[in-house]
DRENZAVEX-648848 format. One record per residue (C-alpha): residue in one letter; x, y, z. Coordinates in steps of 0.02 Angstrom, whole numbers. Layout:
BEGIN
atom residuo=A xx=X yy=Y zz=Z .
...
//
This chain:
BEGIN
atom residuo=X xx=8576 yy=6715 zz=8828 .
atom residuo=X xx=8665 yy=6717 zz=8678 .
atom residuo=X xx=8842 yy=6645 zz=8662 .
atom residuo=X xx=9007 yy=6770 zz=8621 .
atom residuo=X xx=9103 yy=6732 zz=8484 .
atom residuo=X xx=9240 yy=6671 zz=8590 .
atom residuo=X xx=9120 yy=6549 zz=8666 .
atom residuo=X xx=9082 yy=6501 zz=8513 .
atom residuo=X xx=9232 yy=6452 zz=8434 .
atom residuo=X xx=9274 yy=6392 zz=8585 .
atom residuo=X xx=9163 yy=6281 zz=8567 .
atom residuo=X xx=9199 yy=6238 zz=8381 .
atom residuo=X xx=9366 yy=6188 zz=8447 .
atom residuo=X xx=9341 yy=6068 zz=8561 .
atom residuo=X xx=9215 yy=5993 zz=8456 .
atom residuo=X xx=9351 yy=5985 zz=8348 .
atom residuo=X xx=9457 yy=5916 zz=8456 .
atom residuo=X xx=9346 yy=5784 zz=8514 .
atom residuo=X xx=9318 yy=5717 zz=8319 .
atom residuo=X xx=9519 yy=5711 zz=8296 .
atom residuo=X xx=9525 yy=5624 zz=8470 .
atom residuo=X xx=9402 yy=5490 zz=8394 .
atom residuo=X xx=9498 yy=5484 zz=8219 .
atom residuo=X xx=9678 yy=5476 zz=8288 .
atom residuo=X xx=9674 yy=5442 zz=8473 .
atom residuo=X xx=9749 yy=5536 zz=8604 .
atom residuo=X xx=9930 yy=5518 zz=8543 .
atom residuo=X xx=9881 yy=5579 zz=8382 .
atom residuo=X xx=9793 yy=5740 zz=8426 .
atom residuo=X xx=9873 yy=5860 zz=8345 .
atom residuo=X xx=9855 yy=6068 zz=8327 .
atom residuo=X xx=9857 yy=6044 zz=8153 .
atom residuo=X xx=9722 yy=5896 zz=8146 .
atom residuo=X xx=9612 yy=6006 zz=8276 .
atom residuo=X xx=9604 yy=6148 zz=8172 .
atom residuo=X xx=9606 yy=6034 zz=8027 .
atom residuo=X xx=9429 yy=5975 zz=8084 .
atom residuo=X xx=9344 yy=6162 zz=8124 .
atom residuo=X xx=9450 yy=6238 zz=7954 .
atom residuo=X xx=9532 yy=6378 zz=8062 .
atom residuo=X xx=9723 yy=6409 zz=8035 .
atom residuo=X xx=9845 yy=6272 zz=8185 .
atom residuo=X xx=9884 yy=6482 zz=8269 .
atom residuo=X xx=9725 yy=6495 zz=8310 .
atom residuo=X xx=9730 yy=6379 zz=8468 .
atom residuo=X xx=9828 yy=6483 zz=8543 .
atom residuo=X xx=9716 yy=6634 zz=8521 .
atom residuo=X xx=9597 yy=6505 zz=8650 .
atom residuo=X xx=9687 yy=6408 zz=8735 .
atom residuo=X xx=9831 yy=6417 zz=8840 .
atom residuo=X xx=9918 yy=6265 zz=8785 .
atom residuo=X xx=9865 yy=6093 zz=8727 .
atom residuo=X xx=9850 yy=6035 zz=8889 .
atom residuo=X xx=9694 yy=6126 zz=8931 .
atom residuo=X xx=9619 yy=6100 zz=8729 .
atom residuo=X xx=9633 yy=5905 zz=8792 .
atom residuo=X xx=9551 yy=5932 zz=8978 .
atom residuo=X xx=9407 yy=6031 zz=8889 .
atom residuo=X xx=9383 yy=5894 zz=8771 .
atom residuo=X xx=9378 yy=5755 zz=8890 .
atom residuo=X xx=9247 yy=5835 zz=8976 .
atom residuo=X xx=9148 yy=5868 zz=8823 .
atom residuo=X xx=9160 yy=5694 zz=8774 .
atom residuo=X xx=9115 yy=5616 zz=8955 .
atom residuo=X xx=8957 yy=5765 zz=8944 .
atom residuo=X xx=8916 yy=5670 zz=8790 .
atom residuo=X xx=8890 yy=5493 zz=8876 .
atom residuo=X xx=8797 yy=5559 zz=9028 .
atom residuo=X xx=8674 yy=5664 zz=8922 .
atom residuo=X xx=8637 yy=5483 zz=8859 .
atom residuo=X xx=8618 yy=5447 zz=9030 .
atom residuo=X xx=8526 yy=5585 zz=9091 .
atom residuo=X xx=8386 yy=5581 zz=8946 .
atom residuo=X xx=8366 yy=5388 zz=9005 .
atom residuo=X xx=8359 yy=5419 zz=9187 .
atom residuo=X xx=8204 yy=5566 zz=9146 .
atom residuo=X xx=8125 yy=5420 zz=9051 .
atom residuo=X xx=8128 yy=5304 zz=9178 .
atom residuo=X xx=7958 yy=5239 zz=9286 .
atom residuo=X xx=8036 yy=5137 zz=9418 .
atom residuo=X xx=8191 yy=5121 zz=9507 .
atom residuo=X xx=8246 yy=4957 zz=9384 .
atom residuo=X xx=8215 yy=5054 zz=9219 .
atom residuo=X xx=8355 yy=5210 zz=9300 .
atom residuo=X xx=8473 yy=5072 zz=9327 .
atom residuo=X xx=8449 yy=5007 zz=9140 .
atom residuo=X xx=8456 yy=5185 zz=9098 .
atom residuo=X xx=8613 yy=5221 zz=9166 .
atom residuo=X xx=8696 yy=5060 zz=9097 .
atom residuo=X xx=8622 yy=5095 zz=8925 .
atom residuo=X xx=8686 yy=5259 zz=8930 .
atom residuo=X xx=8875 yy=5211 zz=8956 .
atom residuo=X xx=8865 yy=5126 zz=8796 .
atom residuo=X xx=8799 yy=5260 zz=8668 .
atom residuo=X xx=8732 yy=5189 zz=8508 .
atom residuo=X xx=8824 yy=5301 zz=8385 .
atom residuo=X xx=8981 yy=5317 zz=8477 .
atom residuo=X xx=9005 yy=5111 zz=8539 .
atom residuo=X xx=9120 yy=5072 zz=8390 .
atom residuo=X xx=9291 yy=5009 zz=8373 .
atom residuo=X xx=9366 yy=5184 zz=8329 .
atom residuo=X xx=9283 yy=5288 zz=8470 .
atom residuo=X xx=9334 yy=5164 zz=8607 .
atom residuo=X xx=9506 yy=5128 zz=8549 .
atom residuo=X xx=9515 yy=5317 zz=8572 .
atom residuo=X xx=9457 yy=5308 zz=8759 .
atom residuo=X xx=9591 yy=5161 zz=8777 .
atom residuo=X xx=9719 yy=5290 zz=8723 .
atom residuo=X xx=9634 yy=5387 zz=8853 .
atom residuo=X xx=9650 yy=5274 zz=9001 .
atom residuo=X xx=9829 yy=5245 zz=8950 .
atom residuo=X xx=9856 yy=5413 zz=8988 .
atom residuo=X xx=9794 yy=5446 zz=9142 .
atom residuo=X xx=9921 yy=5405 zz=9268 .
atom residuo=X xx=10029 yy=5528 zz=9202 .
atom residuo=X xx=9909 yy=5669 zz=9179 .
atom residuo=X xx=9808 yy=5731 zz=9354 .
atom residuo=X xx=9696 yy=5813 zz=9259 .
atom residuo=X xx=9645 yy=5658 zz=9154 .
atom residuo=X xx=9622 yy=5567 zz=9309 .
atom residuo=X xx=9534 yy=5711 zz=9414 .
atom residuo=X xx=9390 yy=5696 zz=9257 .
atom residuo=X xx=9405 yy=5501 zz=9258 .
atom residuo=X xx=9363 yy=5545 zz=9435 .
atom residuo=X xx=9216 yy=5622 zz=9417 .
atom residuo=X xx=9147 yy=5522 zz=9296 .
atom residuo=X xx=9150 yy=5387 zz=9436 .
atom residuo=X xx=9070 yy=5496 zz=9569 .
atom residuo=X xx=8913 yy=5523 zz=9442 .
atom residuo=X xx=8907 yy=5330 zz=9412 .
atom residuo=X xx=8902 yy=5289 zz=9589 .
atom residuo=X xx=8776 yy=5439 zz=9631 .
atom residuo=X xx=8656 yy=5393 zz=9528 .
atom residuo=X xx=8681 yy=5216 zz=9546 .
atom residuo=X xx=8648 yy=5226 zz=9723 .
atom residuo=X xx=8506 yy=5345 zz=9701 .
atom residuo=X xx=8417 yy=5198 zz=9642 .
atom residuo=X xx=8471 yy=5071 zz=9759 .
atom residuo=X xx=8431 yy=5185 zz=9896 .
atom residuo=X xx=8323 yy=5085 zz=10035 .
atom residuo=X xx=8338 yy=4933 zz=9941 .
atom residuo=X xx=8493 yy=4862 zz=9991 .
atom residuo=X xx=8652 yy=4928 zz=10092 .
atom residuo=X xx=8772 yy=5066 zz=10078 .
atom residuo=X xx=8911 yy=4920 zz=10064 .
atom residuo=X xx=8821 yy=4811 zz=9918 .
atom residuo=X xx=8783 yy=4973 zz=9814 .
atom residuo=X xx=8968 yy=5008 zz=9834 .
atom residuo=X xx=9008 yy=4833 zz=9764 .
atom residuo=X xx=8880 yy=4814 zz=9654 .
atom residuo=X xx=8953 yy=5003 zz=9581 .
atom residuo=X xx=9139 yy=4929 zz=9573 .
atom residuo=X xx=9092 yy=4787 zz=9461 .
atom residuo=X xx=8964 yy=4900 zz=9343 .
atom residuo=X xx=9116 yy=5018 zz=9347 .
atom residuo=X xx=9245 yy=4885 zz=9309 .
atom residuo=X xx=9127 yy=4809 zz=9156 .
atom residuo=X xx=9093 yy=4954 zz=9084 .
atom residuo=X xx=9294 yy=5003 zz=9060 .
atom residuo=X xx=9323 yy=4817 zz=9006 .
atom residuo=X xx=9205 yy=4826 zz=8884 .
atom residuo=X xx=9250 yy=4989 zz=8801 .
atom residuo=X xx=9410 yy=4895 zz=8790 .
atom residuo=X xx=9383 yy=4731 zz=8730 .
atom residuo=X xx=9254 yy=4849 zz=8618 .
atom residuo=X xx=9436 yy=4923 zz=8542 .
atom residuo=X xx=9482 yy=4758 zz=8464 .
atom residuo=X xx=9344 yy=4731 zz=8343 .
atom residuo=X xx=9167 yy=4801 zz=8295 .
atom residuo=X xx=9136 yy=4617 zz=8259 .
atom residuo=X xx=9158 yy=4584 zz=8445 .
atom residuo=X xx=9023 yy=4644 zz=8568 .
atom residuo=X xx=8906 yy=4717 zz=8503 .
atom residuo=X xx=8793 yy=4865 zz=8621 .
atom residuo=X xx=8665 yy=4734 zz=8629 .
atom residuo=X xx=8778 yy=4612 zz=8698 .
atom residuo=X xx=8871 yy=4739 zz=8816 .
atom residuo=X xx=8745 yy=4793 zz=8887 .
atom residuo=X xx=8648 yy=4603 zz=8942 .
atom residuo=X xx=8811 yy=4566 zz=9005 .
atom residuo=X xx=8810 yy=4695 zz=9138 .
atom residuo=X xx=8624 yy=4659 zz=9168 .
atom residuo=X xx=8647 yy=4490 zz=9191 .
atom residuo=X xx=8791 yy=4548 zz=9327 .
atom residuo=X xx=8669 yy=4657 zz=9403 .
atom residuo=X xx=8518 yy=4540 zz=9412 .
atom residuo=X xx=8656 yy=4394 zz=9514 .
atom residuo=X xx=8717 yy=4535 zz=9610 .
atom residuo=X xx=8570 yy=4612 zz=9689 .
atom residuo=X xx=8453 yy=4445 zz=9654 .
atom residuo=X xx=8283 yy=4405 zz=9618 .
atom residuo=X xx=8185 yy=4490 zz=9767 .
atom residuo=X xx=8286 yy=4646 zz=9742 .
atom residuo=X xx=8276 yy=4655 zz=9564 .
atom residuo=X xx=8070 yy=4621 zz=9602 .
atom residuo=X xx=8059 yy=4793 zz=9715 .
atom residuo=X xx=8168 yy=4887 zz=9598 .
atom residuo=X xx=8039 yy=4864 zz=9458 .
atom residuo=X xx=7900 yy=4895 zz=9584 .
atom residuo=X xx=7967 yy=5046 zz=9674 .
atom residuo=X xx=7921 yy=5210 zz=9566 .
atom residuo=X xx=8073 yy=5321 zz=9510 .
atom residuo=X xx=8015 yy=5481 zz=9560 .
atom residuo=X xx=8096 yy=5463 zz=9738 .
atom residuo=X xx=8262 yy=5456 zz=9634 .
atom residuo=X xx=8357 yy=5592 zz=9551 .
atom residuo=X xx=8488 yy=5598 zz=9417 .
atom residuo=X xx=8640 yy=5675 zz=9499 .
//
């Protein structure tokens, strides 16, 4: 089906949205720095959108869609149970967008969430997808209660990182990121777990 026009700028406005996001953070997303990015005149925003507000929910969600399409292509990759889990940590830490710009925008991000319920109803549900797919994987391998833990620290990494990501592209590297949380999940779940993980098959599993 092909796309309207509105759709499509739309579209061409978020995207625009998201690369000012990345460029100036959250407190520097500005009408004129949106529309700055797409070449469209600061009015026309409000041809789309109701206010700035919603321009902002709609980009947040484009820019979480971005990280679990990493996800999601790694998860329909995936053989066993233990390459899903290594696709969905992977995934959280995209290889073109795990630099010091991009993740001191998503610290602006977090900052804002308290005061903004629809931040936090996204933050949310980006959460709920970790912890469904994580447990996908887990499923008949160990408890309800140690997938819930082991999601809590993968959860709690993963933000850290971003973070300590915001400081410095000389600090953390993917590479390193992502062996950190490994190594959490190999102590976590231990060595026979890890063992039936790689063993069971991944078909039993869905991406959620």
């Amino acid at each position: 089906m092909r796309k309207s026009i509105e759709e499509i700028r739309r579209g061409e406005l978020i995207e625009g949205a998201y690369r000012a996001f990345v460029k100036f953070g959250l407190g520097g997303l500005t009408s004129a720095r949106i529309s700055r990015e797409v070449g469209m005149s600061p009015g026309i925003l409000n041809y789309y959108f109701k206010n700035k507000d919603e321009i902002l929910f709609w980009m947040i969600r484009y820019a979480n869609r971005l990280i679990m399409l990493e996800v999601v292509r790694g998860l329909s990759a995936a053989s066993t149970r233990w390459e899903r889990i290594m696709a969905i940590l992977e995934g959280n830490f995209p290889d073109r967008m795990y630099d010091v710009r991009t993740a001191s925008a998503w610290v602006s991000f977090f900052s804002a969430v308290p005061q903004k319920p629809q931040f936090a109803r996204l933050q949310d549900l980006f959460y709920r997808r970790l912890k469904s797919n994580l447990d996908s994987s887990l499923d008949g391998i160990v408890s309800a209660e140690e997938s819930r833990q082991l999601f809590l620290g993968i959860s709690v990494l993963i933000d850290g990182l971003w973070l300590r990501r915001s400081l410095s592209d000389d600090v953390l590297a993917r590479e390193d990121a992502i062996a950190l949380i490994r190594r959490h999940v190999e102590r976590h779940l231990g060595p026979e777990a890890v063992a039936e993980l790689k063993r069971r098959p991944a078909a039993s599993a869905r991406a959620r």
